[in-house]
N, C-alpha and C positions, 0 to 999 in steps of 0.2 A: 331255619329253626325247627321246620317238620322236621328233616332230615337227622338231625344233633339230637332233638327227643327221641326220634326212634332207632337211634345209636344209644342212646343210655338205655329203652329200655331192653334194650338183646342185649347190652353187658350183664344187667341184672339177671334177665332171663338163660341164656346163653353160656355156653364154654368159651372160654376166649380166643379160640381159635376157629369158632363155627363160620360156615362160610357167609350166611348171613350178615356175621360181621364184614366184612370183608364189601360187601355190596354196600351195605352203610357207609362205610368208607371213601366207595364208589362215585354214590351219590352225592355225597358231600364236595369229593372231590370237583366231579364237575362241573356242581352251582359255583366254588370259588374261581372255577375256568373261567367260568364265561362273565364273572364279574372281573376279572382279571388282577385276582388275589394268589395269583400263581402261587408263591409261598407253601402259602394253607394247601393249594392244590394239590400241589407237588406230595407236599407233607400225607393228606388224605391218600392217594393215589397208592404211595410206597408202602404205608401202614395197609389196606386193601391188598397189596400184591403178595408182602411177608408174612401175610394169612392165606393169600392162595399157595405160595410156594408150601405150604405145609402141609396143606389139607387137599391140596390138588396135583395131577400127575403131572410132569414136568412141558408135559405137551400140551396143558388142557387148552383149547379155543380161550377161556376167560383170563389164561397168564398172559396172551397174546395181546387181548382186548387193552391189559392192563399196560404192558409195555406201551404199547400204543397211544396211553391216554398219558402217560410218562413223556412220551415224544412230544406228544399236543402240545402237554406245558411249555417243555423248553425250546420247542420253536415258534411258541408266541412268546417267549423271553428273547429269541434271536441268537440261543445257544445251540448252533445248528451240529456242532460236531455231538455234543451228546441227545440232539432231538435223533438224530442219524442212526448212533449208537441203540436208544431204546425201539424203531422202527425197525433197525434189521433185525434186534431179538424177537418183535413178533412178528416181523415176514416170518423167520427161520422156524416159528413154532406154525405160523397157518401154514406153512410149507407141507409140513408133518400131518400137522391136523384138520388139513379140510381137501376136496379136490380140486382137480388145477384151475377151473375153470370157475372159483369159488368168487362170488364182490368182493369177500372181505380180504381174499388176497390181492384182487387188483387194490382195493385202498389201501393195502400195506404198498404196494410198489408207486401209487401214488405219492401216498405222506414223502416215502422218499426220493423221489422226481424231483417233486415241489420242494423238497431241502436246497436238493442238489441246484434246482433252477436259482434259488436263495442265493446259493452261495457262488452262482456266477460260472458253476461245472456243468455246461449245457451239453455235451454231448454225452454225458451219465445220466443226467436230467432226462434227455429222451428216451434212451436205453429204457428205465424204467417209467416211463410216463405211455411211451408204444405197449410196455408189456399191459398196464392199466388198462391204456384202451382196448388193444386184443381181449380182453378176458372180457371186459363191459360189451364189448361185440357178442361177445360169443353167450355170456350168460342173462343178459337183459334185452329186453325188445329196440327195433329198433332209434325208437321215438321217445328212447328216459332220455332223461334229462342227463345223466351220470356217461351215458354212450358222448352223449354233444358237449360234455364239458369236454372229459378227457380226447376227443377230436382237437377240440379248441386248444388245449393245452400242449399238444404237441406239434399245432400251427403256430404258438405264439414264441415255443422253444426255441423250433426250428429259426423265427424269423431274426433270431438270438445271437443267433451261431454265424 
């Protein structure tokens, strides 16, 4: 309900296409995630993204975030070919817009590993789950937690295959 008030008042206050809106959007979106009102999610998510496409350049890091939060939803609905779908569009934008060695592109090539392992395509699954973990190697210490999952996750592939 914070969230919903303080979307109406940056409508009042606001252009309709300010990016602020856009994060309201945002927010909302991912309290209805994690209550698992995907719908609404989805709904908030896409309304958020059609005001970044506008206001933002076709590469920004937050079109990426959005795509990404697109994927969330529909592979916690177990819609893996379009969870797949909104994850490579933002790999393809962190590709562009961040360096190689960035977390947030190893968690793009995770989201899609873990599709891939979903859907039973484990040697695509590793493909992208090794690249995860190579980048968590290379850009975090060696003792997070993110380095020993995605280790885990391409022992558990492999035991798969």
């Amino acid at each position: 309900s914070s969230y919903e008030r303080s979307l109406e008042i940056r409508k009042i206050a606001l252009p309709p296409n300010h990016p602020d809106l856009a994060k309201s959007y945002n927010n909302i979106g991912n309290v209805y995630n994690n209550m698992g009102e995907y719908s609404k999610a989805l709904s908030s998510y896409e309304r958020s993204l059609e005001i970044q496409k506008i206001v933002l350049p076709p590469n920004h890091p937050d079109l990426a975030k959005s795509y990404n939060n697109i994927g969330l939803v529909y592979d916690n609905m177990g819609e893996y070919s379009k969870a797949l779908s909104s994850y490579e569009r933002s790999l393809e934008i962190r590709k562009i817009a961040l360096p190689p060695n960035h977390p947030d592109l190893a968690s793009s090539y995770n989201n899609i590993g873990m599709v891939y392992d979903d859907m039973g395509e484990y040697s695509k699954a590793l493909s992208f789950l090794e690249q995860t973990r190579d980048i968590f190697k290379k850009s975090l210490p060696p003792t997070h937690p993110y380095v020993t999952k995605s280790q885990m996750d391409v022992k558990n592939v492999k035991k798969k295959m």
